[in-house]
C-alpha positions in Angstrom: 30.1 -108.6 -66.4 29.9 -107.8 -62.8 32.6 -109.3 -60.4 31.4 -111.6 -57.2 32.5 -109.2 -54.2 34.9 -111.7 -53.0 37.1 -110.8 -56.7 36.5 -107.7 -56.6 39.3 -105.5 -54.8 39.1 -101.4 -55.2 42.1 -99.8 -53.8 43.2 -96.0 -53.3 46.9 -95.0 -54.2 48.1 -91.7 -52.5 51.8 -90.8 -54.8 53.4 -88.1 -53.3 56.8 -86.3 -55.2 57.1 -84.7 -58.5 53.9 -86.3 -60.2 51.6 -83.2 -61.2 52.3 -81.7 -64.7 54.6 -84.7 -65.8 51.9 -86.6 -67.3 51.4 -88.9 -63.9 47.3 -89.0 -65.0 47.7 -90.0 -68.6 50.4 -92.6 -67.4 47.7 -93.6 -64.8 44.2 -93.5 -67.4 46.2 -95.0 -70.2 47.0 -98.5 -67.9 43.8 -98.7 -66.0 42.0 -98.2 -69.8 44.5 -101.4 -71.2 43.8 -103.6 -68.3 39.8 -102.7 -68.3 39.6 -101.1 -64.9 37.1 -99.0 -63.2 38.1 -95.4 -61.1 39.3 -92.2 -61.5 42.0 -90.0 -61.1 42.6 -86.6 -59.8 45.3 -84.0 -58.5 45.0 -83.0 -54.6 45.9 -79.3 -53.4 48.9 -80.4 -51.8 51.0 -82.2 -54.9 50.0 -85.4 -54.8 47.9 -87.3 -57.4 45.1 -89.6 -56.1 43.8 -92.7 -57.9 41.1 -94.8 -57.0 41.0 -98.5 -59.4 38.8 -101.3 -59.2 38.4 -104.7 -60.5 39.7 -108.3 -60.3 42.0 -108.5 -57.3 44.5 -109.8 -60.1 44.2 -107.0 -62.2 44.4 -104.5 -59.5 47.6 -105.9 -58.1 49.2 -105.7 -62.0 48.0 -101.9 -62.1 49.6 -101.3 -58.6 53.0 -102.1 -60.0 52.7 -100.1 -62.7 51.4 -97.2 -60.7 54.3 -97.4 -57.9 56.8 -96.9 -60.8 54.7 -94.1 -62.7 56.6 -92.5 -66.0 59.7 -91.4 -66.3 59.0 -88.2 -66.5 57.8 -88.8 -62.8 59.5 -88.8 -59.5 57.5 -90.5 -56.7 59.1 -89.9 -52.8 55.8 -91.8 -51.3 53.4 -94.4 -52.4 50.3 -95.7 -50.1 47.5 -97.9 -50.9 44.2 -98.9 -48.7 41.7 -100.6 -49.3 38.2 -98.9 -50.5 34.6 -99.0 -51.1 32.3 -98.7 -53.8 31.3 -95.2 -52.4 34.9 -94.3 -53.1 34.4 -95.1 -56.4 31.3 -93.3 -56.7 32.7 -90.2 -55.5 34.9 -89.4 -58.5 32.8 -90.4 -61.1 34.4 -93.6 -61.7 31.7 -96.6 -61.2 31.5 -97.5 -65.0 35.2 -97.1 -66.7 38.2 -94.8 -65.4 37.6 -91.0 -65.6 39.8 -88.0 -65.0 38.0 -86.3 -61.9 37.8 -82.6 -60.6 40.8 -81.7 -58.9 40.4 -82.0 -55.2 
């Protein structure tokens, strides 16, 4: 079922701190997979992990909160979300369920 645009919200979340190799991803693949959201996931080249989610606003905002916090194997130091685009989404391979993308 496709969402109208106006419910549809896709957000990237920048996490900056001791979030690669403490299973930050997994944490991250394993909520967006329960709550039936679209994106992908990826490590950047300067530590930080980079997710990019879409679906109901609702949704979204319930996988935001659980992404700020992380597992507790994590440490997060910074946290940003902005707003995206469906080419966004496209770019990690994410359009049709949530993937683990190519480091970037």
């Amino acid at each position: 079922m496709t969402l109208p645009q106006s419910e549809r919200r896709i957000a990237r979340i920048i996490v900056e701190g001791h979030v690669q190799n403490v299973g930050y991803r997994v944490f991250v693949a394993r909520e967006a997979g329960r709550l039936h959201l679209a994106g992908w996931v990826r490590n950047r080249a300067d530590g930080s992990v980079e997710t990019l989610i879409a679906g109901s606003a609702a949704v979204v905002d319930e996988f935001l909160a659980l992404a700020a916090r992380g597992p507790a194997t994590a440490r997060i130091d910074s946290y940003r979300v902005d707003e995206a685009d469906a080419h966004a989404l496209a770019e990690g391979g994410g359009e049709s369920g949530f993937v683990a993308a190519p480091a970037a």
